[in-house]
C-alpha positions as CSV (number, residue, x, y, z in Angstrom):
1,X,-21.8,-20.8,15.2
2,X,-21.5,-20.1,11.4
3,X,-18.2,-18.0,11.8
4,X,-16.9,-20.8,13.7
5,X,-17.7,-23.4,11.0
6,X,-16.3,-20.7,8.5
7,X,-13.5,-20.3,10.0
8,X,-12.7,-24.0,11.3
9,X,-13.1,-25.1,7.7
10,X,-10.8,-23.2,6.2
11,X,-8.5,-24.1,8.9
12,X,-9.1,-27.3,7.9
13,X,-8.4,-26.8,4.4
14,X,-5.4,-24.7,4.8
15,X,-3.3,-27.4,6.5
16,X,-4.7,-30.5,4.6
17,X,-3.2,-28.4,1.7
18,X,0.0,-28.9,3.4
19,X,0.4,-32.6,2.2
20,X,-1.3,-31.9,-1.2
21,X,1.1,-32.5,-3.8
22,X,3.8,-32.6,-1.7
23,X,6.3,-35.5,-2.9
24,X,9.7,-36.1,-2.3
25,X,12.0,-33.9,-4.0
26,X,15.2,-35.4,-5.6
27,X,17.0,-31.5,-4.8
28,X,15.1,-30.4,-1.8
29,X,18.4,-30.5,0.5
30,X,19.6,-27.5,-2.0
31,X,19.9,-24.1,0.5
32,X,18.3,-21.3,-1.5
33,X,19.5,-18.8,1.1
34,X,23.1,-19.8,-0.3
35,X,22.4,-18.6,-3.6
36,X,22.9,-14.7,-4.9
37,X,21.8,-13.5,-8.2
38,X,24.7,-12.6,-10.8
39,X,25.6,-8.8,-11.7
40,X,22.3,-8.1,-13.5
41,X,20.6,-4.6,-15.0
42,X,16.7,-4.9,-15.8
43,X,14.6,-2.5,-17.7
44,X,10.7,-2.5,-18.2
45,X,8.2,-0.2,-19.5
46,X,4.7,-0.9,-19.8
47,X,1.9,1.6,-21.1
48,X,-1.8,1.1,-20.9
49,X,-3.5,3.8,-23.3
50,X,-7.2,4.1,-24.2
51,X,-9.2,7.1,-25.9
52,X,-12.7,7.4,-27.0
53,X,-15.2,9.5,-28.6
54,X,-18.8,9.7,-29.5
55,X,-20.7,12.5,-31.1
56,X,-24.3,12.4,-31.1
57,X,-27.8,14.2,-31.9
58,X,-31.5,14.9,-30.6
59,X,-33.9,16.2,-32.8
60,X,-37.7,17.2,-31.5
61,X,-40.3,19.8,-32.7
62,X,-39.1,22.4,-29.8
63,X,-35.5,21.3,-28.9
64,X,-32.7,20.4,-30.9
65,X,-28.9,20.0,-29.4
66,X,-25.9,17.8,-30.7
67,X,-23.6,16.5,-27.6
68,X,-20.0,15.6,-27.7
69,X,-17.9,13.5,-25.1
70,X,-14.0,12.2,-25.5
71,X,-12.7,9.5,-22.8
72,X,-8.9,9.4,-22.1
73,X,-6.9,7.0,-20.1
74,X,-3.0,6.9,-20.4
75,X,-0.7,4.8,-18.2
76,X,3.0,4.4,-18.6
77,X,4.9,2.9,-15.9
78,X,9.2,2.1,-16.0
79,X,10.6,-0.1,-13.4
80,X,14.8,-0.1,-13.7
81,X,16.5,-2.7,-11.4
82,X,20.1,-3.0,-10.5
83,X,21.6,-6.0,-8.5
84,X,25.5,-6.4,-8.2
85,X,27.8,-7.1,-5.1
86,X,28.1,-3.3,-4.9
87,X,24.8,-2.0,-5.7
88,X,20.8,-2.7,-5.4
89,X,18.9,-0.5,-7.1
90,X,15.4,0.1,-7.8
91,X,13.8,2.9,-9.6
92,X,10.3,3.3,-10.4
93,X,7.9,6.5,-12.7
94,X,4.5,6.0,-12.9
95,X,2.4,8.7,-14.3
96,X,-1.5,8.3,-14.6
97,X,-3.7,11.2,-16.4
98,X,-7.5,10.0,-17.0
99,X,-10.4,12.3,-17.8
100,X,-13.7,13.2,-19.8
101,X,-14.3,16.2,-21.7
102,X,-17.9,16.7,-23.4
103,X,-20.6,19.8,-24.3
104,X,-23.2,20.0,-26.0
105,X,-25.3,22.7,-28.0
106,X,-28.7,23.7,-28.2
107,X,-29.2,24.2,-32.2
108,X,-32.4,26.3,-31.4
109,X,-30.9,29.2,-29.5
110,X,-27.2,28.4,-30.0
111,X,-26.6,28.0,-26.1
112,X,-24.1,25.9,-25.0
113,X,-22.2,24.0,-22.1
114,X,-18.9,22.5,-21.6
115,X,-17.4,20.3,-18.8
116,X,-14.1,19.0,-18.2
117,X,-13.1,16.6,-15.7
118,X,-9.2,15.4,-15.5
119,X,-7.4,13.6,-12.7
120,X,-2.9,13.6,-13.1
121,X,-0.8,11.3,-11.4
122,X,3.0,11.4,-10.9
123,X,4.7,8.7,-8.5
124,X,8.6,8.3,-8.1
125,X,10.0,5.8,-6.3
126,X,13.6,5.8,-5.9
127,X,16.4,3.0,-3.9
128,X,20.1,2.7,-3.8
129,X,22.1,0.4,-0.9
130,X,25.6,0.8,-1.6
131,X,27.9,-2.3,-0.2
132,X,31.2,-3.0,1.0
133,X,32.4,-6.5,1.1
134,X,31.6,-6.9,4.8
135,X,27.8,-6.2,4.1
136,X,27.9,-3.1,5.6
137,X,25.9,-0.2,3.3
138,X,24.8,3.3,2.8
139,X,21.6,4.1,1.6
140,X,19.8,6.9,-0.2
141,X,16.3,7.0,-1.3
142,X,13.5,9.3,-2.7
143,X,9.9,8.8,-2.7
144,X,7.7,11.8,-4.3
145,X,4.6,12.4,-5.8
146,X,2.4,14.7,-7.0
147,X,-2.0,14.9,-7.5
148,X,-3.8,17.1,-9.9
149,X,-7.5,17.3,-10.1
150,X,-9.1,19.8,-12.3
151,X,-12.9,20.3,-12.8
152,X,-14.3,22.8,-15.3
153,X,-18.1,24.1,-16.3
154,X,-18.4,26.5,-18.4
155,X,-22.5,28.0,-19.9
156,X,-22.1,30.4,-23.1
157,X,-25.4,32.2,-22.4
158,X,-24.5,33.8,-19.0
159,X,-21.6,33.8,-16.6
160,X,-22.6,30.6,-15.0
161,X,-18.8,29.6,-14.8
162,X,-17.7,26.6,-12.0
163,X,-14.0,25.5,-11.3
164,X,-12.1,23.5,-8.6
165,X,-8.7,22.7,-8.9
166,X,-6.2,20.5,-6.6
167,X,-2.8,20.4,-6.5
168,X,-0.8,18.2,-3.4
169,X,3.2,17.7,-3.8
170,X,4.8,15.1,-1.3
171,X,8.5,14.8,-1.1
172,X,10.8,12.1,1.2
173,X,14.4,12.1,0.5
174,X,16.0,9.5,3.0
175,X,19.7,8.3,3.7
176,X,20.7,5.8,6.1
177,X,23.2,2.8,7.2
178,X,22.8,-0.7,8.0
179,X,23.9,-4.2,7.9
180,X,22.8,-7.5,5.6
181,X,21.6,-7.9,2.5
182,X,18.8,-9.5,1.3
183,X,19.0,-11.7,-1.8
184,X,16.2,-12.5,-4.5
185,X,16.3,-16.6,-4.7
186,X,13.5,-16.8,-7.2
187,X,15.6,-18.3,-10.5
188,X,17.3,-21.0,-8.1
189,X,13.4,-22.3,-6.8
190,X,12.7,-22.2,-10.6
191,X,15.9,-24.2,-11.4
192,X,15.3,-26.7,-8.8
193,X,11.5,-27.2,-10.0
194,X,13.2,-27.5,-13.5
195,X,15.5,-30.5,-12.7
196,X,13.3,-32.1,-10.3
197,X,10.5,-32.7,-13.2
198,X,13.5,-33.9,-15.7
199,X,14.4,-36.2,-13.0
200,X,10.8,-37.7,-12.4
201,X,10.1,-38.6,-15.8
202,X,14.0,-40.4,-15.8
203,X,15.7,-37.6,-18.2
204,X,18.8,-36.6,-16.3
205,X,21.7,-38.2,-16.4
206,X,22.8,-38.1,-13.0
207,X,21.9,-36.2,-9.7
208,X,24.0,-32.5,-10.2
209,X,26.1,-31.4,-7.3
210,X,25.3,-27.8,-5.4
211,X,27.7,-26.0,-7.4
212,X,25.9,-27.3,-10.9
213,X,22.7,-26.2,-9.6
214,X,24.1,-22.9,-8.5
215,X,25.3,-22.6,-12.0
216,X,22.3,-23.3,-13.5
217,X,20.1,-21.2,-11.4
218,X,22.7,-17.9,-12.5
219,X,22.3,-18.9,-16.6
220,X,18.7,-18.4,-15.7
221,X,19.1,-15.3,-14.0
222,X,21.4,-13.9,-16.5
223,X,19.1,-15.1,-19.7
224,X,16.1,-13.4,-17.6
225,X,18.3,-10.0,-18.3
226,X,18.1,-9.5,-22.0
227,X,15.5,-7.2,-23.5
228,X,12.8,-8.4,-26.3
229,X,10.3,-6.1,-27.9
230,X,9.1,-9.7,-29.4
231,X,7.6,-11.9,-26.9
232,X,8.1,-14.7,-29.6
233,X,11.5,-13.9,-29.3
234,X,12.3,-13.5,-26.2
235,X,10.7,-17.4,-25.5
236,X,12.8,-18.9,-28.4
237,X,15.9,-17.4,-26.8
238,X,15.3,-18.2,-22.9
239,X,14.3,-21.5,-23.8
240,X,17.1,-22.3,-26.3
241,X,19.4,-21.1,-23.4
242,X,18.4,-23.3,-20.9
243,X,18.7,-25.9,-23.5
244,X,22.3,-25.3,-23.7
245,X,22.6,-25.1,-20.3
246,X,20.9,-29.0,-19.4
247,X,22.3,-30.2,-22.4
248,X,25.2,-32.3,-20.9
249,X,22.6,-34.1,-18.3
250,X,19.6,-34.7,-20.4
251,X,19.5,-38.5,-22.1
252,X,16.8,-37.3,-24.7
253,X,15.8,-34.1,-26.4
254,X,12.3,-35.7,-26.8
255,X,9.0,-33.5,-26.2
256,X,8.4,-34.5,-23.0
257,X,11.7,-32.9,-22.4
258,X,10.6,-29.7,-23.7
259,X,7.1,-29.1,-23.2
260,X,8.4,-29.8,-19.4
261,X,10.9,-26.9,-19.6
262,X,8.2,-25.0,-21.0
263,X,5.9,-25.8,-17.7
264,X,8.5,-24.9,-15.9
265,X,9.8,-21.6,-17.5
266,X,6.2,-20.3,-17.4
267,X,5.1,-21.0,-13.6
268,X,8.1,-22.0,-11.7
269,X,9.0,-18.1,-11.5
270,X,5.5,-17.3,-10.4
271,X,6.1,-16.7,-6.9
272,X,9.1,-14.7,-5.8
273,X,11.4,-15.9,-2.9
274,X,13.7,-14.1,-0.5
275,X,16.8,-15.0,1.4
276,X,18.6,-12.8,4.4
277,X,18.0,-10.1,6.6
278,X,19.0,-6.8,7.0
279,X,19.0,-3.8,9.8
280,X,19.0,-0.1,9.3
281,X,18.6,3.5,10.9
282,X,17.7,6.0,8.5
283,X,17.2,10.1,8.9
284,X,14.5,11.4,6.4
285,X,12.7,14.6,5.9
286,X,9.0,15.0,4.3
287,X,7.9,17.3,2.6
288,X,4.3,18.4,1.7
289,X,2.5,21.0,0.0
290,X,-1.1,21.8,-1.0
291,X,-2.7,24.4,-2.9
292,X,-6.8,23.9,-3.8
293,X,-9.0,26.2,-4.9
294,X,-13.3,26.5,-5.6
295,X,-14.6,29.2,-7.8
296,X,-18.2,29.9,-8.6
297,X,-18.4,33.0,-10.8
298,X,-22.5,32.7,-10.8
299,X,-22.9,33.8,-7.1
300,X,-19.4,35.1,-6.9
301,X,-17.4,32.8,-4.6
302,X,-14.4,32.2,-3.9
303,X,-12.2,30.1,-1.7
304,X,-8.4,29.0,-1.5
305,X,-6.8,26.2,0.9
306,X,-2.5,26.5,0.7
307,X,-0.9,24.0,3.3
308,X,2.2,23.1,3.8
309,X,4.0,20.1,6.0
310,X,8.1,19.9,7.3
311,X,9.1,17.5,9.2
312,X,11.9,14.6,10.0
313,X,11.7,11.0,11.0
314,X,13.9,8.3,12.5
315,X,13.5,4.9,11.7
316,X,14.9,1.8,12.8
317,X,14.2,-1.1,10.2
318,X,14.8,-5.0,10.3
319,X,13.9,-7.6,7.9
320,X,14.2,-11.4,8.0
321,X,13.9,-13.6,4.8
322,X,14.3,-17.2,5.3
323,X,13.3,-19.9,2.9
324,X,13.0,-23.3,4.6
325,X,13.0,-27.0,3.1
326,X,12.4,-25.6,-0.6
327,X,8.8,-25.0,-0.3
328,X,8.5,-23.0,3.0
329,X,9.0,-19.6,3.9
330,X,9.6,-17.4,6.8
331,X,9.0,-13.4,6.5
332,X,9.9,-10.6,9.0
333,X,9.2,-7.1,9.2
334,X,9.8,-4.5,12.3
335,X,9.8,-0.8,12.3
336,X,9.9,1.7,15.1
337,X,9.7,5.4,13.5
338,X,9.8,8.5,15.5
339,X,8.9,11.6,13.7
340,X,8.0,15.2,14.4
341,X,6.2,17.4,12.0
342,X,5.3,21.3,11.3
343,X,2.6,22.3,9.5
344,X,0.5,25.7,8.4
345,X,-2.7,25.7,6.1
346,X,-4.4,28.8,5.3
347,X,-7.6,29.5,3.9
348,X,-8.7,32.4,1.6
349,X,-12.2,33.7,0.8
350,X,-13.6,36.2,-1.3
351,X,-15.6,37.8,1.6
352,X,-12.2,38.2,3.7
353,X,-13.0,35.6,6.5
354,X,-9.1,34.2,6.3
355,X,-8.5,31.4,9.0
356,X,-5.0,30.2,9.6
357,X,-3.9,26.4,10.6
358,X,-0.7,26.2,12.8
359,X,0.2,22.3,13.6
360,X,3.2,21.1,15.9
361,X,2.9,17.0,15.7
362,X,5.1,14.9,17.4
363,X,4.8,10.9,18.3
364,X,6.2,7.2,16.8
365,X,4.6,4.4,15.1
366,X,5.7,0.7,15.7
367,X,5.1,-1.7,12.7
368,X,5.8,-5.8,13.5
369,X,4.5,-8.5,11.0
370,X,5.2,-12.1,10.3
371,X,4.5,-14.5,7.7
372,X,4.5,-17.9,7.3
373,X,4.3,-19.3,3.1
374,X,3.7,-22.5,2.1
375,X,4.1,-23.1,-1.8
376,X,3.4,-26.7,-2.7
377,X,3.7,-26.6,-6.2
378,X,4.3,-23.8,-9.0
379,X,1.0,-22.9,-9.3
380,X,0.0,-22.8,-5.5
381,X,0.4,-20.6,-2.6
382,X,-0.4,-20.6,1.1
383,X,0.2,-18.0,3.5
384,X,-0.5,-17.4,7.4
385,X,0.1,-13.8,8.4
386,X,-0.2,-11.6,12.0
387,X,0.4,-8.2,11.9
388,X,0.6,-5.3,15.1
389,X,0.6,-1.8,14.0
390,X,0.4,1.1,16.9
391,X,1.1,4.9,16.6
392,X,0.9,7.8,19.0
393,X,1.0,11.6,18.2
394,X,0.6,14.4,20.1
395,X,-0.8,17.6,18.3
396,X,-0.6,21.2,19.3
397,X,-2.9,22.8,17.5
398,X,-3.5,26.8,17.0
399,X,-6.5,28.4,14.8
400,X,-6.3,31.9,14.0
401,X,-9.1,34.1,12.8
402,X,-9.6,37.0,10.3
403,X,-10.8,39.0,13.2
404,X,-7.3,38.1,15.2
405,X,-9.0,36.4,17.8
406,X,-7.7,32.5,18.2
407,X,-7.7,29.3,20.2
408,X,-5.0,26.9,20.9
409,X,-5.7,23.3,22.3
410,X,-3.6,20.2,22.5
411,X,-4.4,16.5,21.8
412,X,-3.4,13.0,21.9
413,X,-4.7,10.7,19.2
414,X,-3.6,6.8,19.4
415,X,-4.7,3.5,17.4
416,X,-3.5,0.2,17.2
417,X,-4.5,-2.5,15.0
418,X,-3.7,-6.1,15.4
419,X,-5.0,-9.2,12.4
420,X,-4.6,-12.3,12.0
421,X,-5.8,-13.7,8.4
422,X,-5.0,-16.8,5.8
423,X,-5.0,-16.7,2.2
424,X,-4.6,-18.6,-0.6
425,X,-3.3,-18.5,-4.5
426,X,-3.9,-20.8,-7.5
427,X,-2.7,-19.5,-11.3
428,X,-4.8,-21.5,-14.0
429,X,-2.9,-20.3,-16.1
430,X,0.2,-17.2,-16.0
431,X,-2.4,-14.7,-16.7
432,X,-5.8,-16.1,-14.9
433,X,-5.5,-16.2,-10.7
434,X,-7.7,-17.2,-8.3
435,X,-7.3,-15.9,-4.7
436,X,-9.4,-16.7,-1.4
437,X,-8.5,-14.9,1.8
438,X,-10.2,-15.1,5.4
439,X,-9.2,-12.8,8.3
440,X,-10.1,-11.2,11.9
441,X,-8.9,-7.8,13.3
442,X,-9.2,-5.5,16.1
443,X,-8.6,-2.4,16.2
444,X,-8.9,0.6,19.4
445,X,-8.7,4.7,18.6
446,X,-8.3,7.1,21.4
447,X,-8.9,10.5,21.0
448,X,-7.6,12.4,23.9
449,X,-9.7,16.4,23.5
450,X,-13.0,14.2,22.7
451,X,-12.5,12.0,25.5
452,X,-13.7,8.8,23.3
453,X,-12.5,5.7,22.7
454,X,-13.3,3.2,20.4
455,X,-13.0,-0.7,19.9
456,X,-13.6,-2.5,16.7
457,X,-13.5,-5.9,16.1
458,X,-14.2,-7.5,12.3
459,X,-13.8,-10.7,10.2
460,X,-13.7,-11.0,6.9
461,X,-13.9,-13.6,4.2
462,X,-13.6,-14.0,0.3
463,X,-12.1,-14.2,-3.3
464,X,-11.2,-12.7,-6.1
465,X,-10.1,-13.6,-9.6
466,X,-7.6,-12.1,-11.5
467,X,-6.8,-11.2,-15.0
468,X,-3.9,-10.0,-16.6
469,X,-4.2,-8.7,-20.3
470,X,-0.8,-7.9,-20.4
């Protein structure tokens, strides 16, 4: 009975929100999915860097030591973007290395100890579709990354040394073909919220045709390309720019005038939009390796895990973008991927007892989802979404011993999940946002060499707040 009142109210709430706010608009019969953004190259780096250290001391009648610890945390991340009638391109690094290294010393009988503790991160995302003028395209893309984990203890007064290392390498080159193209419509929402609040409070001249506001929305876009490493700067110039850009419509340059373009230019851009669909079949080939290793010097132990992964996919891809009456938007995504994989892991200990890991895997995942967005003002968001995900494989599966002896067994392992959840979005400001989200899944596994299957069903419910220091 509680669930139902939950769940009922926000219900409730989500389509009363419908009507909140939601006026007449003097543009609303302008087609985003008409507009396409203008040659454009972006850049952006970001780096989020933090290092600490403490030194400290404990002195007592019988023991005496003086610790040590340093704290480091370095983030760098570079997005490039690319959009032209040719080319969309998106490249992305991120590398992530965050740690602790301390020790400490016993003043009394000079003993000591020594830990380190690291964790590395290297992620590279690469995309390139590559159009001719009847929307057909090639495309190649690259996804890799790589995990280090090192740990590290070290005691002076004996041979009481521990390590553990872990190193896992995953590779995906792709290259496929397809048809459509989907278009970022963003800067023309942001244009229309722009000269719909000059119109309300009577500073436009007149009503501006499509082709102005198409205009209008590309001087944004283009203005959104240059690079600043002054944030001060980059405001004076984007603003002065639309300036320029209004000032044939605009009656008065009065503050009402601007401290509305400034509104505008800092929330109407908050949430992205999409227009268009695209199909495509792609052909790609993963690759994984992984080497770990544990070593105990104190009781003489050893052990080493190498795997490694080959395999190829196909995947058949559609997407559907379709913004509706200015505020509404409709979002589609299918995949059916059918991939076969090799694998071999092999394990290594210091008393001989080797096991090998053969794995022939085989099967195809199906992916559907569909949302429905509802964005009533700049600062607000709605969205209904439904999602089915199923996969199947079917493993053959050999073990062999350090003795020779082995077993080989086969299996079929297959889950589905299906949800159904709402949430919802408010910015108080570009940096603080508050997000509520309520939601109901179920899920089966099936586990063919177990004989078990299992049924889950769950609902869940909250928020969460947001803060962005940069």
């Amino acid at each position: 009975m509680k669930k139902t009142f939950i769940f009922g109210f926000i219900f409730c709430f989500f389509f009363a929100a419908l009507s909140f706010n939601a006026s007449a608009q003097e543009y609303k019969n302008f087609d985003l999915s008409k507009y396409y953004t203008p040659d454009i190259v972006r850049n952006q780096l970001d780096l989020n860097t933090s290092f600490s250290n403490s030194l400290s001391s404990n002195i007592s009648e019988n023991d005496s030591s003086v610790r040590q610890a340093s704290n480091w945390n370095l983030m760098p991340v570079f997005n490039r973007y690319k959009n032209t009638r040719k080319q969309q391109t998106a490249f992305n690094l991120e590398l992530k290395s965050n740690g602790t290294s301390n020790g400490s010393i016993n003043l009394s009988n000079t003993n000591s100890v020594s830990y380190l503790n690291a964790n590395n991160d290297i992620t590279l995302n690469y995309s390139s579709l590559f159009y001719n003028k009847k929307k057909l395209f090639l495309s190649l893309r690259l996804h890799g990354d790589y995990f280090g984990y090192i740990y590290k203890r070290h005691y002076t007064n004996n041979t009481n040394k521990t390590s553990e290392s872990d190193n896992t390498f995953n590779l995906i080159p792709q290259v496929g073909i397809g048809l459509g193209r989907i278009e970022q419509v963003t800067d023309a929402r942001q244009a229309i919220y722009i000269l719909d609040e000059l119109n309300k409070k009577r500073l436009l001249k007149k009503d501006l045709s499509q082709d102005e506001i198409f205009k209008f929305a590309q001087g944004i876009s283009k203005v959104k390309n240059k690079r600043f490493f002054d944030a001060r700067l980059r405001k004076i110039e984007e603003i002065t720019t639309v300036d320029s850009l209004l000032s044939e419509y605009i009656y008065s340059q009065n503050a009402a005038y601007f401290t509305t373009l400034n509104d505008m230019w800092e929330y109407g851009a908050i949430n992205e939009r999409k227009s268009g669909q695209r199909f495509e079949m792609s052909l790609s080939s993963p690759i994984y390796y992984h080497n770990q290793s544990n070593t105990n010097y104190t009781i003489d132990y050893l052990e080493k895990v190498l795997g490694s992964t080959f395999g190829g996919a196909l995947s058949l891809t559609y997407i559907f973008e379709k913004p509706v009456a200015i505020n509404w938007q409709h979002s589609v995504y299918a995949n059916l991927d059918i991939h076969k994989k090799i694998g071999n892991s092999v394990s290594t200990k210091h008393t001989g007892s080797n096991s090998t890991t053969d794995a022939d895997i085989y099967g195809s995942t199906i992916n559907a989802t569909y949302e429905l967005s509802y964005y009533p003002n700049t600062r607000t968001s709605y969205s209904l979404i439904t999602s089915e995900s199923s996969t199947v494989d079917n493993q053959n599966l050999s073990d062999k011993y350090f003795d020779n002896s082995s077993i080989g067994f086969r299996n079929t392992i297959s889950n589905s999940n299906l949800y159904t959840g709402i949430s919802a979005n408010h910015y108080f400001s570009p940096q603080l946002k508050l997000s509520a989200y309520a939601g109901m899944s179920l899920s089966s596994y099936r586990n063919s060499l177990k004989i078990s299957t299992e049924s889950n069903a769950s609902a869940r419910l909250g928020f969460s707040v947001t803060y962005s220091l940069f």
